[in-house]
N, C-alpha and C positions, 0 to 999 in steps of 0.2 A: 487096749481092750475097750471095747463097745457096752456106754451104759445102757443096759434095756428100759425102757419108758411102758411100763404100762398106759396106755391109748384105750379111749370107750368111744365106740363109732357112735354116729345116729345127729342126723340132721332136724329132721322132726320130730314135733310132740308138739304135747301142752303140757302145763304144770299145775301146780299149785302151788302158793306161799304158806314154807313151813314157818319161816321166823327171816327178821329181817334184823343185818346186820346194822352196824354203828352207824347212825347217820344217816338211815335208810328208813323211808318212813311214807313211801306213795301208796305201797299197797298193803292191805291186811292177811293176817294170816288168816289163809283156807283163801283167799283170789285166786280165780285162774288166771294164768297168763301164757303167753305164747312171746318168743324171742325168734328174732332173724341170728341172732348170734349167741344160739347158747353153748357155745365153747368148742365146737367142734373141732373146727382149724388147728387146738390147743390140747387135742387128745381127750379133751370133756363133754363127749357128744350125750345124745339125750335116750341110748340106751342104759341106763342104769340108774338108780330108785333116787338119787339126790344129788342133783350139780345147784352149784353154785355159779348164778349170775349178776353181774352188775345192772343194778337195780334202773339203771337211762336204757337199757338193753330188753328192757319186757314191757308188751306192750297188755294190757284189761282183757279180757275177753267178756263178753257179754252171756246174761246166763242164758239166751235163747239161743246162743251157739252152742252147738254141741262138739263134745270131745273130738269124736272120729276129723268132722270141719276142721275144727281149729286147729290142730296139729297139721294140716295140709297148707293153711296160709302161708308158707315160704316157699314150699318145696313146691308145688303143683306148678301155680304160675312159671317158677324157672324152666320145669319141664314141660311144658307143653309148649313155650316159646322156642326152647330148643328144639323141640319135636317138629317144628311148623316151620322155623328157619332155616330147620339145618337138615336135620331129616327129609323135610319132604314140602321141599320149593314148588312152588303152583304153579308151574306152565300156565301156557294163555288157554291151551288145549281144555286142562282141566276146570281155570276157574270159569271158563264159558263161552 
């Protein structure tokens, strides 16, 4: 019989620092921050109100960045590089 694993999708976001574990002491609580690796791969994606990241894993966000921005810093760039490689190669036709 098959264990079932509870999995929370979601590749983007941003955060905030609620409290920081043993040993863990770069950012303050209430920092935003944004991660390339906040657990997804690991069934801990960033649909749901509190994941836990290792703390070499987030990087600052600055406060003139805004929310909406900063949760797009990983995911965008991969997609639109995939979008313009793979998707839709530029004949000589079109780039001119």
């Amino acid at each position: 019989m098959l264990q079932q694993k509870q999995n929370t999708a979601g590749a983007a976001g941003v955060g905030r620092v609620e409290a920081n574990g043993e040993g863990a002491s770069k950012f303050s609580k209430g920092q935003r921050v944004v991660s390339p690796g906040w657990g997804a791969r690991h069934g801990q994606g960033t649909w749901q109100q509190y994941c836990v990241v290792p703390e070499e894993k987030l990087i600052a966000v600055a406060d003139s960045v805004s929310d909406t921005s900063a949760a797009q810093f990983f995911v965008n760039p991969v997609t639109v590089v995939g979008f313009v490689e793979v998707s839709l190669p530029v004949t000589s036709s079109i780039a001119g």
